[in-house]
Residue, then its C-alpha position, 0 to 999 in steps of 0.5 A: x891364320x897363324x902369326x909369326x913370332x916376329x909379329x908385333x900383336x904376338x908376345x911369345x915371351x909373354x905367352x911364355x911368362x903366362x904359361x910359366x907364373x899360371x903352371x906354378x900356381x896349379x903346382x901350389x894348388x896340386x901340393x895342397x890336395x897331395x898332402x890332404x892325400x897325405x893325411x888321409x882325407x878323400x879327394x874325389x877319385x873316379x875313373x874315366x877311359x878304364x877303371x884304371x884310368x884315374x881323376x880327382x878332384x885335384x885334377x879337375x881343380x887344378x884345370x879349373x884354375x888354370x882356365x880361370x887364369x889364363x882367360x882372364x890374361x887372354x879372354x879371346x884365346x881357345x883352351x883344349x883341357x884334358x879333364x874338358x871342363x874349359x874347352x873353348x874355341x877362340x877367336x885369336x889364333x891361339x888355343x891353351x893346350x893343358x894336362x893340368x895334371x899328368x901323371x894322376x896315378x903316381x899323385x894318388x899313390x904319392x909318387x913324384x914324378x907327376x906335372x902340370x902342362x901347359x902350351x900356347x898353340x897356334x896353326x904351326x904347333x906349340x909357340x910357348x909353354x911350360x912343364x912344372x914339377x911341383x916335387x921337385x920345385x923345377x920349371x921347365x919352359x920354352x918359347x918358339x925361336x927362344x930356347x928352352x930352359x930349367x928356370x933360368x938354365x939352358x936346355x939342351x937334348x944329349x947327342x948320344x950316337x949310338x942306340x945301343x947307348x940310349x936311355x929311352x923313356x916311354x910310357x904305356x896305356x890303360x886299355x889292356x888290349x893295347x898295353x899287350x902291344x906295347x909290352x911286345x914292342x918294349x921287349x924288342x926295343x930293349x935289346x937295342x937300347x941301354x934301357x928303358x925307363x917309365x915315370x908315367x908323366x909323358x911331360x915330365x919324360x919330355x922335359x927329361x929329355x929336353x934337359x938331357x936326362x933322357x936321350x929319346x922318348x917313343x910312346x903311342x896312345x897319346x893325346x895333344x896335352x900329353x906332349x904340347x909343352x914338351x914338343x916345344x921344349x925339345x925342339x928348342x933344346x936342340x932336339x927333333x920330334x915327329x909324330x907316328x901312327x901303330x896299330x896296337x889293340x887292333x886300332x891306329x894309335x898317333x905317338x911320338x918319337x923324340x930326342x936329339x937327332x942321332x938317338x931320334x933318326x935310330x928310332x925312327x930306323x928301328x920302328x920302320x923295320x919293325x912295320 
């Protein structure tokens, strides 16, 4: 069973507070391993999905970390981590989604646009959460019927019209047969929009888009922890997001679609036409 918002046994605020203080203490932890990276000492890096598909010790620490703070805050809650070290059912109706480091490419190659995620998820969807950039020092956070904000601003998607006026961010896989399939659609979707741009944090680019830096956001072969916290944020920033199924490299593959309503109804336009 959910709980509502409005219940008195549930603390969104807190849920929010929680997420925020334990994704800035991963952020410190993943600086310390960038700059160990930075000096040249090994972390441990192994592949999983494909031999392009990275994690580090960074990674698992980071989970690691996480896990430990947020049971120890909320011992009967659930916890579903991308690198699967901490995953647990609970018994309160509310599971911890986390990417305890997204973008593990970019961090192993020194790029920065990499991010920690984390949300509060019970039966309806994400109820709290945050995304930090530890580069860049910004933290983004929402909590359902709150808002979203960028530390103590508010969010708010853009409200492009037009889908020939669209910056949209997307992301691409690594199993080869499927990113073929994504680059055929990314060609088609450039000539309709203003361009499209590819950080490799499908949380940071969620973010972006809650914060207006992006107008929208469509990406497929996806997981629950790439877009949880994000989800929230651009939802409570005013924005809309659904979720789609694409064949691509011969299987059925879940993405979303998402930005403010204009620039999120346009794409939602363009893929139907594209079935």
């Amino acid at each position: 069973m959910s709980q509502s918002p409005g219940s008195p046994s549930l603390d969104v605020a807190g849920l929010r507070s929680l997420a925020v203080e334990v994704a800035i203490e991963a952020g410190t932890l993943l600086q310390g391993f960038a700059r160990d990276l930075a000096e040249g000492r090994d972390i441990d890096v192994s592949s999983k999905s494909t031999s392009t598909d990275p994690v580090s010790e960074a990674d698992r620490a980071a989970e690691r970390l996480i896990a430990e703070r947020l049971l120890a805050a909320r011992p009967d809650d659930g916890m579903l981590g991308e690198e699967d070290q901490a995953g647990r059912t609970g018994s309160s109706g509310l599971t911890w989604v986390v990417d305890p480091l997204d973008g593990t490419v970019n961090f192993l190659y020194g790029l920065p646009a990499w991010s920690v995620s984390i949300a509060a998820v019970d039966a309806d969807g994400p109820i709290a959460g945050a995304v930090h950039h530890p580069p860049m020092e910004e933290i983004f956070h929402a909590a359902r019927g709150a808002g979203a904000k960028l530390g103590d601003r508010s969010l708010a998607c853009s409200q492009v019209a037009d889908l020939s006026d669209t910056l949209v961010a997307t992301g691409f896989a690594y199993d080869r047969a499927v990113r073929s399939d994504q680059a055929r659609m990314a060609v088609g979707l450039l000539q309709q929009v203003r361009d499209l741009r590819r950080a490799g944090s499908a949380a940071l680019d969620l973010a972006w888009v809650a914060a207006g830096r992006h107008d929208a956001y469509l990406e497929f072969g996806l997981n629950v922890w790439d877009w949880a916290a994000g989800r929230l944020l651009i939802t409570e920033a005013g924005g809309v997001v659904s979720e789609h199924r694409r064949s691509l490299g011969g299987q059925e593959r879940p993405g979303l679609v998402a930005g403010g309503r204009a620039a999120h109804d346009h794409l939602v336009d363009w893929l139907e036409d594209r079935s």
